[in-house]
C-alpha positions as CSV (number, residue, x, y, z in Angstrom):
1,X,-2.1,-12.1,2.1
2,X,1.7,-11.6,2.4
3,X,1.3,-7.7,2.7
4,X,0.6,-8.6,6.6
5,X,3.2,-10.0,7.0
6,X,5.6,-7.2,5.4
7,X,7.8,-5.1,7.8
8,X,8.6,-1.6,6.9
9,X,11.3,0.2,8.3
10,X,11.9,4.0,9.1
11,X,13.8,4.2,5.4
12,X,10.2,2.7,3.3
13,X,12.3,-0.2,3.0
14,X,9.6,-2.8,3.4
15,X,10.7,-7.0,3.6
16,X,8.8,-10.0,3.4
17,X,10.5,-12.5,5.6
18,X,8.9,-15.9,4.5
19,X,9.4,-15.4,0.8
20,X,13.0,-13.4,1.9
21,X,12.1,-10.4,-0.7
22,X,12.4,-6.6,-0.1
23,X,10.6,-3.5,-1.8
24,X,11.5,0.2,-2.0
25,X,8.3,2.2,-1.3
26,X,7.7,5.8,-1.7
27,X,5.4,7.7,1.3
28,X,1.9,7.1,-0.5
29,X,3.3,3.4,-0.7
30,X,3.6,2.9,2.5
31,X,1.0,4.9,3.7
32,X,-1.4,2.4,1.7
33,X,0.0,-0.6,3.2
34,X,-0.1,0.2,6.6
35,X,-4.1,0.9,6.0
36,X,-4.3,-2.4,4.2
37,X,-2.7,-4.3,7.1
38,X,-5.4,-2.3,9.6
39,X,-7.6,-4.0,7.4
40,X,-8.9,-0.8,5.6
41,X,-11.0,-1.0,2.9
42,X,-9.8,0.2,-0.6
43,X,-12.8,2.9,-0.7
44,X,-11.1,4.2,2.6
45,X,-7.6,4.2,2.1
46,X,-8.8,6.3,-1.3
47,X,-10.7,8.6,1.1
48,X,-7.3,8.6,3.8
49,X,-4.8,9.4,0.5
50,X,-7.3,12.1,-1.1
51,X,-7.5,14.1,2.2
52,X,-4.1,13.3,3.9
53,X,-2.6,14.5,0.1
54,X,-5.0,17.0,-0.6
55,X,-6.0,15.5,-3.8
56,X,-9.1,14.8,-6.1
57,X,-10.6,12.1,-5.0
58,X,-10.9,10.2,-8.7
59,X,-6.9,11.0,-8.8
60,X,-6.6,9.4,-5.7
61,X,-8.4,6.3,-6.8
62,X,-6.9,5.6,-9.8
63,X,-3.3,6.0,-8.3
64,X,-4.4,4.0,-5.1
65,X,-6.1,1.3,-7.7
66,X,-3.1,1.0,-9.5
67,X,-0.8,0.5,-6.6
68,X,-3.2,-2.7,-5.6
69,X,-2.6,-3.9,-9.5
70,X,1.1,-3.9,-8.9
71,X,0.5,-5.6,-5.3
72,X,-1.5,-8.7,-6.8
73,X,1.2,-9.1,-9.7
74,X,3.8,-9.4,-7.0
75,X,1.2,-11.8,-5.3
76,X,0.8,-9.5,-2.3
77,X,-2.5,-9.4,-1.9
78,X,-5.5,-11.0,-3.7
């Protein structure tokens, strides 16, 4: 998974030194990838956003769900 080996700075700016590619992240972005890279589960980093945001927990899963669509079309994750 290349999300391990991604470095984010204190800006969200996040880059992927093998491949040489950067990313923009918002908070919740980068939030989710440093649980990913602690080797969270998705069902936990759902729970983690929904109470950390203070939202719904279904809001928080679909918005979490769709952040991991966009990481497997970059080919982040699997």
């Amino acid at each position: 998974m290349l999300i391990k080996e991604m470095i984010v700075d204190d800006n969200n700016m996040a880059f992927i030194p093998s491949i040489g590619t950067s990313y923009q992240l918002n908070s919740t972005a980068k939030d989710i990838v440093d649980l990913l890279k602690q080797g969270k589960s998705k069902e936990e980093i759902v729970k983690i956003i929904s109470q950390k945001y203070g939202v719904d927990y279904k809001e928080a899963y679909i918005d979490v769900q769709d952040f991991f669509q966009k990481l497997k079309i970059y080919g982040l994750i699997k």
